[in-house]
N, C-alpha and C positions, 0 to 999 in steps of 0.2 A: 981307144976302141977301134976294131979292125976294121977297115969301111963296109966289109959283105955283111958282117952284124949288125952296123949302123944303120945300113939300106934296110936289112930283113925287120929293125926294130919300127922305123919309119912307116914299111909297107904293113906294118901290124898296127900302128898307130893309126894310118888311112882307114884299113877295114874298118876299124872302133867309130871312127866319125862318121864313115858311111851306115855304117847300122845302126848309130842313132839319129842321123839325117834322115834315112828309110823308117825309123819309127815314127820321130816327130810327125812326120808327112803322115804317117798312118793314121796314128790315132788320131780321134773326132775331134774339132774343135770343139769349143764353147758353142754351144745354141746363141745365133743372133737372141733369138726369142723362148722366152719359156713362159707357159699360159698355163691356164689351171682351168679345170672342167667339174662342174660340182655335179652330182649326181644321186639323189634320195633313195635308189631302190638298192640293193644288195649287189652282192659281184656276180650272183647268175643270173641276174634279171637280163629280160634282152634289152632293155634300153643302155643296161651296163654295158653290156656286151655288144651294143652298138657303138656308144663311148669308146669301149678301148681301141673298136676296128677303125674308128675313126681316127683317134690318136696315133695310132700305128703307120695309117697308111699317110697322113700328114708330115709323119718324119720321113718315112719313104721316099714323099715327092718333091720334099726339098732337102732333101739328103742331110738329113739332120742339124738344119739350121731353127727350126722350129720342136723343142722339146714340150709336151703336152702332156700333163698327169693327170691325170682320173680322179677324183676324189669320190666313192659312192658311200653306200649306206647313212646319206646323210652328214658326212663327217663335216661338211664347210658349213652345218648351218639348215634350217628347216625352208623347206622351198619357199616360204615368202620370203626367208633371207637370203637366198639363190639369187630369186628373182632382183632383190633388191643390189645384192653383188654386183647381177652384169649391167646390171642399171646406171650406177655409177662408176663401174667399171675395176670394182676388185676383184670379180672374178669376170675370164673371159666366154667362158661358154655356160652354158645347160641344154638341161631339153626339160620342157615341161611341159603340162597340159593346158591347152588353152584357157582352162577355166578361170584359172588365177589372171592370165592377160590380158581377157575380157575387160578389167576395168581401164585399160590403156586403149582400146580400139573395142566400140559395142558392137560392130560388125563380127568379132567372133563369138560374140552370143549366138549369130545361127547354131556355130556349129555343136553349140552345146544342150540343143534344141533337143528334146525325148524322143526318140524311133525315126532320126533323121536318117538315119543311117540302117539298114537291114544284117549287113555282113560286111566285112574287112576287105571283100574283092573291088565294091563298088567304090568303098573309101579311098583303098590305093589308088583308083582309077579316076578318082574326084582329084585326088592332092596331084598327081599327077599330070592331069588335063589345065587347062587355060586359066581356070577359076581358083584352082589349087593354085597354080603358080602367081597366082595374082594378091597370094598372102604374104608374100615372099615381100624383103622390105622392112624398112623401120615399122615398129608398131605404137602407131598413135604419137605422142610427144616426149616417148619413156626414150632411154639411152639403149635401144633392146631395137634388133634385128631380125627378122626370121629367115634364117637361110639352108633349113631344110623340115624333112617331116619325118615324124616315128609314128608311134602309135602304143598306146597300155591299152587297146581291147575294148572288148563289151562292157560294162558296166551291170553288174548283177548285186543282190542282195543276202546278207547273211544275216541273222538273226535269233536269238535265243524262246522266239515265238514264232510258231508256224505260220509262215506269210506265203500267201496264194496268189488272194483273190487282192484289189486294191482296199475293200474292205475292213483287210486283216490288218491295214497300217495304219487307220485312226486313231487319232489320240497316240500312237508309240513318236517315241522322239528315236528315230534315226538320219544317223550323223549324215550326212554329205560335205563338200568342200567347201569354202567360202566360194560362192557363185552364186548369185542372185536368180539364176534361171534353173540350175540344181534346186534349190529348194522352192521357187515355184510350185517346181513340177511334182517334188512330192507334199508341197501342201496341198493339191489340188487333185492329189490324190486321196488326203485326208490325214498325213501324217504332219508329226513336228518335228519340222531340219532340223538339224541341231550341226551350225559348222564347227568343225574343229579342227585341231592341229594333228597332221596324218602322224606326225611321231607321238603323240600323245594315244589314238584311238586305241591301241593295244589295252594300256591298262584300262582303259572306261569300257571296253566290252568288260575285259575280265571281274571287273567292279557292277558290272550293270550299271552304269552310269546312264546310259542311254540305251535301247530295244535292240539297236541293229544297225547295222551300218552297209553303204554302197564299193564297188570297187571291181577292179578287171579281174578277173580269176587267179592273175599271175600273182597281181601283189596282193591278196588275201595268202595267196602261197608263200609268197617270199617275205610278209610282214607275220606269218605262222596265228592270221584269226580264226584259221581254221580249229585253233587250238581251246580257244573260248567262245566258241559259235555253235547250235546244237543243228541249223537250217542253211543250207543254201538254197535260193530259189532263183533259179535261170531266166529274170525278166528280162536281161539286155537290155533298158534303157536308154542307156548313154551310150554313143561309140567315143571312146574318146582320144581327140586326134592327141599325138604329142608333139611339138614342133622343136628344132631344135635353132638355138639361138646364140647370139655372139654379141656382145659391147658394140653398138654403132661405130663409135669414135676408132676402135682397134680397128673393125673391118676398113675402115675408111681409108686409117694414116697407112696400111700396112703395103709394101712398092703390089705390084701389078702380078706379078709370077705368084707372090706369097696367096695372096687372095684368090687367084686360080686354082692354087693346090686346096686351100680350104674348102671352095666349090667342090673339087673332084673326090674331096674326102668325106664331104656331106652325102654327096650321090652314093657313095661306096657303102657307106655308114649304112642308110637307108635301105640300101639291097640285102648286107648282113642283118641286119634287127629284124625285118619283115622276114625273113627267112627261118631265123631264130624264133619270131615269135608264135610262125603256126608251128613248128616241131615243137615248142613247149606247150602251146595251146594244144596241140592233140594229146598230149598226156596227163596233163595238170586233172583232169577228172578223175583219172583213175589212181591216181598220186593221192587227190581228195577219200578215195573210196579204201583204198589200204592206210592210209594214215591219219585219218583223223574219224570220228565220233558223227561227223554231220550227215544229217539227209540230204541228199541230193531233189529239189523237186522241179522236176521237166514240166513246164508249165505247155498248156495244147491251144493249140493258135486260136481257140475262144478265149482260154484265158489270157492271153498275151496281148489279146483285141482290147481286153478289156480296161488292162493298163494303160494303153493308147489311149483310148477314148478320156482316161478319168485325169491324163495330163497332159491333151491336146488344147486346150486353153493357155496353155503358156505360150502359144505361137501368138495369138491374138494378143497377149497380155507384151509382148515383145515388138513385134510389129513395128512399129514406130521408130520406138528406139533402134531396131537395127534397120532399119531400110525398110519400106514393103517392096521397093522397086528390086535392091538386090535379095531381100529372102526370097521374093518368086522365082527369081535365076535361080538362086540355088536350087531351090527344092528342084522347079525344074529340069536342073543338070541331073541332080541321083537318079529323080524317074525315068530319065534318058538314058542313063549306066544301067537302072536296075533292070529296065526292059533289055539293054544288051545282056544283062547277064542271066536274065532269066530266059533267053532265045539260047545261049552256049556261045555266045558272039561276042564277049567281053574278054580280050587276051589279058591271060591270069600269067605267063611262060616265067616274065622276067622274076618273080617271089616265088613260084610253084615249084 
């Protein structure tokens, strides 16, 4: 072989190993960590769609050493097997509504209290403030963390019988969550709870299994009750917080930087869902009003009084059990937000 060939073939051979040196190095490693995120509402729910931002930007901040999948529409399991997932630690996250982790900590039975709440401005500004952040934390003796907030909205009623007045729900059996303080409140209104399993409630409307059932506007949209329902009626009820939570044990063992990116991705999370959920919130009525069959009824702040009144005994009926010492902070704090927000003095900037 002539040596100028033998060089040219050698300097061709170098290039090869350099361009696959330069690759190696490119392409991602393996994830130190891959976690799974169980999720019950559909892929355009905003709580989904909190999920993924948060998945996203988690890989982001530790440059994809942390790989995290979404699982929604239920696919890991019905939320009390969610619940029960990050509890012992097969799956690493959710978000869900406090109602269900009331039985781990009776302190968030305030927050499941009837017309605690007026509107979504005050609540952000609850979760937010001192007393919000003070939920934050192991809950109760469970394997379950809460290290951030969502929200699934007002809670309103739909119905195959025209429901108004508190009156109109006597004797009907509609469904609510398993929540002790949920069905309280509409027995004391004169109805029969009836809990049940939210992947199940589809076919028992569609069956009349039960009168009617409660829920945030979104997910009557996104679970399509609107499809087997003849009534909405806009009581608001329940605001219901959603918090979102992580396996104690993970958050614990994981170094110091990992656990900062998961803080920064909660916060992040948080600002995309709430932003996501008034743009769906402002349209979901009229989504209601082109595609489905149901009356919309606008109840007038006598009648709204009057749901109040007929399941404001669940406070007293609680009392005990959750604190009287802390439910009066509470309440006290919203009446201190709702008076800022009913002055124009409550900054809405960071979700608006």
């Amino acid at each position: 072989m002539k040596k100028g060939r033998g060089l040219f073939i050698i300097a061709q051979m170098l290039v090869v190993i350099l361009l696959f040196v330069s690759c190696a190095a490119a392409a991602p490693a393996k994830p130190e960590y891959e976690w799974k995120y169980g999720e019950a509402l559909g892929p355009k729910h905003p709580l989904t769609i909190g999920a993924r931002a948060f998945a996203d930007k988690l890989g982001e901040l530790t440059n994809g050493r942390v790989k995290l999948t979404v699982y929604d529409s239920g696919s890991l399991g019905t939320i009390q097997e969610l619940i029960e997932g990050v509890d012992i630690g097969s799956i690493e996250f959710i978000d869900v509504s406090m109602a269900p982790l009331s039985t781990f900590s009776s302190k968030f039975y305030a927050f499941n209290l009837p017309y605690l709440f007026n509107n979504v401005d005050v609540a952000y500004a609850f979760e937010d403030g001192p007393m919000g952040q003070e939920l934050k934390g192991p809950v109760g003796k469970s394997g379950i963390s809460v290290i951030g907030f969502m929200e699934n909205g007002m809670r309103s009623l739909t119905s195959n019988v025209r429901i108004v007045e508190p009156k109109d729900v006597v004797g009907r059996k509609i469904r609510t969550m398993s929540n002790k303080v949920h069905m309280t409140a509409f027995e004391k209104a004169g109805a029969s709870a009836v809990p049940m399993v939210f992947s199940e409630l589809f076919t028992a409307l569609q069956q009349n299994v039960i009168d009617g059932q409660e829920n945030p506007l979104l997910n009557i949209q996104d679970m399509s009750f609107y499809e087997v329902q003849k009534y909405l009626t806009l009581t608001e009820h329940f605001y219901d917080i959603t918090v979102f939570c992580v396996n104690t044990k993970l958050y614990n063992s994981v170094p110091a930087d990992i656990r900062a990116a998961i803080d920064e991705a909660a916060a992040y999370m948080t600002e995309v869902h709430r932003r996501e959920c008034i743009k769906q919130n402002d349209n979901v009525l009229d989504f209601f009003k082109q595609k489905s069959k149901m009356e919309i009824i606008r109840l007038t702040p006598e009648q709204k009084a009057a749901w109040k009144k007929a399941m404001m005994p669940t406070y007293d009926i609680y009392r005990k059990e959750i604190g009287a010492e802390y439910l009066d902070k509470v309440i006290a704090e919203v009446a201190r937000l709702q008076a800022q927000y009913d002055a124009g003095k409550l900054d809405t900037s960071r979700w608006r």
